[in-house]
C-alpha positions as CSV (number, residue, x, y, z in Angstrom):
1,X,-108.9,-98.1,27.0
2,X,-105.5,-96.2,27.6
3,X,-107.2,-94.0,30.4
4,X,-107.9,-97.3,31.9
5,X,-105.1,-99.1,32.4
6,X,-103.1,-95.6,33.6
7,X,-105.9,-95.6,36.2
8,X,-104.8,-99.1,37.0
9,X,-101.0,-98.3,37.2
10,X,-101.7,-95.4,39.3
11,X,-103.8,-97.4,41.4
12,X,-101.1,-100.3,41.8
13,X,-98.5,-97.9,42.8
14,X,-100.5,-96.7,45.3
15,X,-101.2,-100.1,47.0
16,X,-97.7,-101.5,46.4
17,X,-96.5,-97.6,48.4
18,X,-98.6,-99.0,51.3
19,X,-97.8,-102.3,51.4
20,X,-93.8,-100.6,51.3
21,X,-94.7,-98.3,54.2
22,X,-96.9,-100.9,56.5
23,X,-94.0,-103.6,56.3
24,X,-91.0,-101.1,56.9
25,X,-92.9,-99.2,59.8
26,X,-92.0,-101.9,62.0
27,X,-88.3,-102.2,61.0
28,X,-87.8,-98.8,61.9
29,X,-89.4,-98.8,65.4
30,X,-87.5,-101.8,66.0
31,X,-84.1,-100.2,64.4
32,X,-84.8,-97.6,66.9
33,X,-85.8,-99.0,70.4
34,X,-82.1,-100.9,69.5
35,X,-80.3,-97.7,69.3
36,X,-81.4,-97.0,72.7
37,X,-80.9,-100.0,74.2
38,X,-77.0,-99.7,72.5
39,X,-77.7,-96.2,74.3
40,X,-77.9,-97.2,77.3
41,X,-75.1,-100.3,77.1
42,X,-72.6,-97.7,75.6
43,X,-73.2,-94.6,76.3
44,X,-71.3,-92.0,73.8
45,X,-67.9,-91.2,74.7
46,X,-68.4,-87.3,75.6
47,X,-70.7,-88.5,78.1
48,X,-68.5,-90.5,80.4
49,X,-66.7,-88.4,82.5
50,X,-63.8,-89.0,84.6
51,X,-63.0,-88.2,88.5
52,X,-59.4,-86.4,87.8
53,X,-61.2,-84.4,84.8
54,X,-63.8,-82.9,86.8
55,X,-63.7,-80.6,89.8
56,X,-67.0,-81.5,91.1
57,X,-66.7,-84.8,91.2
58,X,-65.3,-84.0,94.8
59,X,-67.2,-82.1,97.5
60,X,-66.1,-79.8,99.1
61,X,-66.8,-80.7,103.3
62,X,-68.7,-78.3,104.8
63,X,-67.3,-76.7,108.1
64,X,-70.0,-74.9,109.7
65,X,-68.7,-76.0,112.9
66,X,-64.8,-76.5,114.5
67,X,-63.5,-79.9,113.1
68,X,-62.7,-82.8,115.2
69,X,-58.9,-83.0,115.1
70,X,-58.6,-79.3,116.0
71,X,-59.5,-80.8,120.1
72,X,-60.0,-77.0,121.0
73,X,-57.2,-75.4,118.9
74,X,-57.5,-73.0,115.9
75,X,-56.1,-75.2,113.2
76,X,-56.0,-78.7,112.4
77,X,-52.6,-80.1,110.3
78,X,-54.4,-83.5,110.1
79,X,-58.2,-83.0,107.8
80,X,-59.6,-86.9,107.0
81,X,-61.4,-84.7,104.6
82,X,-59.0,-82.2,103.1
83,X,-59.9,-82.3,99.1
84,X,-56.2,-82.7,97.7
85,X,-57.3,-83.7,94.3
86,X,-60.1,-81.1,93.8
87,X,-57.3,-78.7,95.1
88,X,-55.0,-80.0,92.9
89,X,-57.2,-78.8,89.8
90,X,-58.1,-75.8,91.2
91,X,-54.4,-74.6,91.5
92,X,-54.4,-76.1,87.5
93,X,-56.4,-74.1,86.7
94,X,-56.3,-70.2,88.7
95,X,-53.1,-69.0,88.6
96,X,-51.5,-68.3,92.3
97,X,-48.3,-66.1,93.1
98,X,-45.9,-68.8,94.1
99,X,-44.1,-66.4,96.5
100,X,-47.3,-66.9,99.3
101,X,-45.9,-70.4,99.5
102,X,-42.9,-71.3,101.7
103,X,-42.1,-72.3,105.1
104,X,-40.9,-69.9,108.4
105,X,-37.5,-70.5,110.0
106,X,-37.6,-71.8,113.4
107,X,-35.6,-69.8,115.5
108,X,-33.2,-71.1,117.9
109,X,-33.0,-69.9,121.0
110,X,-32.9,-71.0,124.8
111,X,-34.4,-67.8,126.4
112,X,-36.1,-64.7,125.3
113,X,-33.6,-62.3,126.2
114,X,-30.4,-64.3,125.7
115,X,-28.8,-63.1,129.2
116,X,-29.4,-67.0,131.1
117,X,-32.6,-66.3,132.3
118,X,-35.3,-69.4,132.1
119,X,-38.8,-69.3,130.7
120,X,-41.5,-69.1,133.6
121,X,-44.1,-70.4,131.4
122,X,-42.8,-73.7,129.4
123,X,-43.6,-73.7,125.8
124,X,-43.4,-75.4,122.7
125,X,-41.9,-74.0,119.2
126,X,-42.6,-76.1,116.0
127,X,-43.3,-76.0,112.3
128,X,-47.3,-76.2,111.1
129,X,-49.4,-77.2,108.3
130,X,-52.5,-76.5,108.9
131,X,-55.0,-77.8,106.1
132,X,-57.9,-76.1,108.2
133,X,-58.0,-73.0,110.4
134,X,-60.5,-70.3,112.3
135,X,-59.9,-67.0,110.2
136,X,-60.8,-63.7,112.0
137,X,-64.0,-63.8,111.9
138,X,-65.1,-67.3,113.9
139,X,-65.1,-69.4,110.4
140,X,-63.1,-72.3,109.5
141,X,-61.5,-72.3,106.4
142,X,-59.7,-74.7,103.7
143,X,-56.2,-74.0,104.1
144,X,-53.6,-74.9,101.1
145,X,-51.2,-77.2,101.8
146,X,-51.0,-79.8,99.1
147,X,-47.2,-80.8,99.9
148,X,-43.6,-80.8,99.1
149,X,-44.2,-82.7,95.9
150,X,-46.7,-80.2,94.2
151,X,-44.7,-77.2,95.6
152,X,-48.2,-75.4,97.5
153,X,-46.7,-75.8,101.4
154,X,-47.4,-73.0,103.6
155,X,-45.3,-73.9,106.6
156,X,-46.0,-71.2,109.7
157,X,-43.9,-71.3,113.2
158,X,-45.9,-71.5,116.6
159,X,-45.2,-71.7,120.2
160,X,-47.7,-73.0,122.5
161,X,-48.2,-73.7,126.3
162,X,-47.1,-76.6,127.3
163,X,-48.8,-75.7,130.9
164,X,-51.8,-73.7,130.1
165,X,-53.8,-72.5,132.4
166,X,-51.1,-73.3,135.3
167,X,-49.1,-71.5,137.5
168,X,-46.0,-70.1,135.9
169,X,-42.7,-71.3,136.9
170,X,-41.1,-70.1,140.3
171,X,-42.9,-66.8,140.1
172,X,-46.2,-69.0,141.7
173,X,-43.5,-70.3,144.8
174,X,-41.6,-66.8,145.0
175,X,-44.8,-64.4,145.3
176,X,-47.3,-65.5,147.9
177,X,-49.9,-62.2,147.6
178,X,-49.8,-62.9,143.3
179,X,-51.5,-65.4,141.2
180,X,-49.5,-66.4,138.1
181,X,-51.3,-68.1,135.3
182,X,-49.7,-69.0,132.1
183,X,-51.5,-68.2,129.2
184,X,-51.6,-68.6,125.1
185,X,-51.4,-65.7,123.1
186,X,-51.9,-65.7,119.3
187,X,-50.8,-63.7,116.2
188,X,-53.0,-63.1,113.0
189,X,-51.4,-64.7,110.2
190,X,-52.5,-64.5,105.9
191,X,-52.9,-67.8,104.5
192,X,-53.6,-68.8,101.1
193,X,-57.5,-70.5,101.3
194,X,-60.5,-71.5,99.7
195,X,-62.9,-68.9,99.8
196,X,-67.2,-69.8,99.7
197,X,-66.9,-70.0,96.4
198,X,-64.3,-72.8,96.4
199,X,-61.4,-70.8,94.8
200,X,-58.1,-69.9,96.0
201,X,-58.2,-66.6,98.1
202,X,-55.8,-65.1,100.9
203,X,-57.7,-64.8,104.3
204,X,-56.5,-64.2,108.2
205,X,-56.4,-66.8,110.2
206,X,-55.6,-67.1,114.4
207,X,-52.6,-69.0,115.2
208,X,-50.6,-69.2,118.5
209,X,-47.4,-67.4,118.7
210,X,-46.3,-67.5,122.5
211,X,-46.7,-68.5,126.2
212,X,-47.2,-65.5,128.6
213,X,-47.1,-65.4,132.2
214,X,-49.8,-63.1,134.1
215,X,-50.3,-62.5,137.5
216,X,-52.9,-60.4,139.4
217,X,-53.3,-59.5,143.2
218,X,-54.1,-62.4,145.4
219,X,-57.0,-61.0,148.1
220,X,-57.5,-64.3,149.2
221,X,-53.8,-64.3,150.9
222,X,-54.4,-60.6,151.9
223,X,-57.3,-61.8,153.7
224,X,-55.6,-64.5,155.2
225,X,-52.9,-62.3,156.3
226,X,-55.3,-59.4,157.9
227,X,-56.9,-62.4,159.8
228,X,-53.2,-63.1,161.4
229,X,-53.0,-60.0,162.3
């Protein structure tokens, strides 16, 4: 009689375990599919990220071809899409030698040689700072120049032509058997930059440093001249 009624308990436990299981089965799937719908609504807090914490979060522009605002020069001072803030963390975080920053001295001076004479080939003289340039080797390259306020300003003299491709300056009345042409010539200059892996990197860029007159012999008036003759 005593083996019976264990074999009774035993088998009451065992349905009253499976009536347990059956009715909390569906608690926990429903406990669950709410944790990830919470999930979703509120994500956990090491998953939200924020613009200014993460370098990526701005793309770098691609310049596989001369920017719009250089309009045929080598450099470009105005970039719509120059990345200050991904710059800004970049310099946060790679340590750069302050000294490559500063800005040139314009010189003053009304001619070349200081004895009275006048320029045969106007020019230009000013300040830069170029946010994009064409290194030495054709490409066009992110150049640093984040401001006054956060110290990184790389400020570089130039003269240009303000007559390029025209006839210098008295020389083109004076000498009837030349032809004067003023031209641009340019100096190579290291810049701090972004190099194709997006960190900061010292590279050579072309930038124009003066105005030069040229002449060569003019046949045509030789020609001209034999004709007369």
């Amino acid at each position: 009689m005593m083996i019976g009624n264990k074999w009774y308990l035993v088998l009451f436990f065992i349905i009253f375990s499976l009536v347990l299981c059956t009715s909390a089965k569906p608690l926990l799937v429903e406990k669950m599919m709410a944790s990830n719908e919470t999930l979703k609504r509120f994500p956990r807090f090491s998953d939200i990220f924020f613009p200014e914490d993460d370098m990526s979060s701005e793309e770098l522009p691609r310049l596989e071809s001369p920017p719009t605002c250089a309009d045929g020069s080598t450099f470009c001072e105005h970039f719509l899409e120059y990345p200050q803030n991904y710059l800004k963390n970049v310099l946060k975080e790679h340590a750069v030698n302050k000294a490559l920053f500063g800005m040139d001295i314009v010189p003053e001076f009304g001619t070349r040689d200081g004895n009275g004479d006048t320029f045969i080939c106007k020019s230009r003289v000013r300040t830069i700072f170029p946010k994009v340039g064409k290194n030495t080797r054709n490409d066009w390259k992110i150049i640093i120049n984040q401001g006054k306020e956060e110290g990184y300003v790389q400020g570089v003299v130039i003269e240009t032509c303000i007559r390029e491709g025209k006839q210098c300056d008295l020389l083109g009345d004076i000498v009837n058997d030349y032809t004067t042409t003023c031209k641009q010539k340019y100096i190579y200059r290291r810049l701090l930059s972004l190099d194709s892996h997006g960190k900061p990197a010292q590279d050579t860029f072309m930038l124009p440093s003066a105005c030069c007159c040229t002449y060569r012999r003019n046949y045509d008036f030789l020609s001209e001249y034999l004709k007369r003759k």
